[in-house]
N, C-alpha and C positions, 0 to 999 in steps of 0.2 A: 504494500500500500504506500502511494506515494506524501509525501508531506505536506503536502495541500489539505489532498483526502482526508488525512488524519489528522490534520487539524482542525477540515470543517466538523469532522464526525465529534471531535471532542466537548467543539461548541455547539454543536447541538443537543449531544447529552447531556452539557451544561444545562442546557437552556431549558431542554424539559424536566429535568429535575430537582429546578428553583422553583418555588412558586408564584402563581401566575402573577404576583406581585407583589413589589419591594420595597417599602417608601423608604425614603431617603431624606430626613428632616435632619438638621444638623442646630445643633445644642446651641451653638455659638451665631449664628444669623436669625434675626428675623425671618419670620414668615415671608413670603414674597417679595424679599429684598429691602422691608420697610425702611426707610433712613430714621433716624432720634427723633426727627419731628413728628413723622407717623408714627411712629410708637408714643409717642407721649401722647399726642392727640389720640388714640386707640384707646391709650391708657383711661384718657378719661369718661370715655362710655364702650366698655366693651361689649356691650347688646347692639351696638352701633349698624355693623353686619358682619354678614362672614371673617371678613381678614382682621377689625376687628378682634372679633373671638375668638380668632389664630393668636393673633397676637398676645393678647390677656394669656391666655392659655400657655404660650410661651414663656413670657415674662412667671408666672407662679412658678410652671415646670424648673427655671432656672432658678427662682428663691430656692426651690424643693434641693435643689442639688447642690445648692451653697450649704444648705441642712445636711446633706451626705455626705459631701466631704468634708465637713466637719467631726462628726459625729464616727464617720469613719477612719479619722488621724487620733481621735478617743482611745478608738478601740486598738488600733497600730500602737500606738504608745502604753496600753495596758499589756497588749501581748508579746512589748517588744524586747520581753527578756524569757520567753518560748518561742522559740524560733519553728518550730514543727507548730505548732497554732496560730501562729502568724500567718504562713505559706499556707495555713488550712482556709485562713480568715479570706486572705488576699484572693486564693482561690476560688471562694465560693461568692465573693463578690464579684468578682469579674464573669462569675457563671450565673449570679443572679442580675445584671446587668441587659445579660444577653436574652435572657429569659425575660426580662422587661417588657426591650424592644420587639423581641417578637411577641411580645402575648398582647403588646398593644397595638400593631402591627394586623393582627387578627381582630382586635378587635375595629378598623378603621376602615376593614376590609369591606365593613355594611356600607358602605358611603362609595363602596363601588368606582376609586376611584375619583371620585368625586370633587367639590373646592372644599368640604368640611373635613377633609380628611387630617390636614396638620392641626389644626383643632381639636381634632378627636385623639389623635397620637400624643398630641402637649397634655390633651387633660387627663387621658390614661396613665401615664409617663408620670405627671404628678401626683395622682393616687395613689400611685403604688410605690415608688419614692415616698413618701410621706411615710406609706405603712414599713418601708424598710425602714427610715431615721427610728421611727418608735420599736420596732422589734430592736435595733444595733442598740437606743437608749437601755432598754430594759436589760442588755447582754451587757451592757457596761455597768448599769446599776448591780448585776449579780457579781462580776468581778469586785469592785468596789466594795460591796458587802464582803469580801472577803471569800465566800463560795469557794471550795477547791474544783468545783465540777458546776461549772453554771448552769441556771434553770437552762430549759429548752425555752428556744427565741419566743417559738407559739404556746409555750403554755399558758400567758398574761389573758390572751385574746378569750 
């Protein structure tokens, strides 16, 4: 098979083995390229329309993550004399990150594409960040207590 071939075949198997779609929102921009002024101006009636309540949605989603990383340099610094619970910590955050994005991903999926869909990704994305900062709070509160073996994150809920 020549190199062509085998390269279209590869991205085809790519291609159908992604799902039928991928959104792509990025942490660090506004919604549809807003500039400061449109975001402020958004900021102050975000029922305004659509972009809007991308926008809002954005802006919280990013409060949410300044909570994360905070709250996640907590827990770095309580486990940073276990170096095996550290790499366990650091691990499962980067695996419950991922799990995030796509669970919000699915859920934006109803909007079909859609113009509500970064809206729906911001405010998903925020919910669930939020509920991590409080499960990471509650696993910092069990160190702190002292705890040799910390509750489990969900038992609080």
């Amino acid at each position: 098979m020549n190199a062509a071939r085998l390269l279209s075949t590869s991205v085809l198997c790519l291609a159908l083995a992604s799902p039928a779609f991928s959104y792509q929102v990025r942490d660090q921009e506004a919604p549809y390229g807003a500039s400061q002024s449109e975001i402020n101006e958004a900021l102050r009636d975000c029922q305004r329309d659509e972009i809007s309540i991308a926008i809002c949605e954005w802006s919280s989603y990013r409060n949410s993550l300044k909570e994360l990383r905070s709250i996640a340099k907590e827990v770095d610094q309580a486990l940073s004399s276990d170096k095996v619970r550290l790499a366990y910590f650091k691990r499962s955050q980067k695996a419950w990150e991922q799990f995030r994005n796509a669970d919000c991903d699915l859920d934006a999926s109803s909007a079909d594409g859609g113009s509500m869909v970064s809206g729906l990704i911001y405010s998903c994305r925020t919910i669930l960040t939020n509920q991590r900062v409080e499960l990471l709070r509650h696993f910092v509160g069990t160190l702190d207590a002292g705890s040799p073996v910390p509750l489990l994150l969900y038992e609080h809920q």
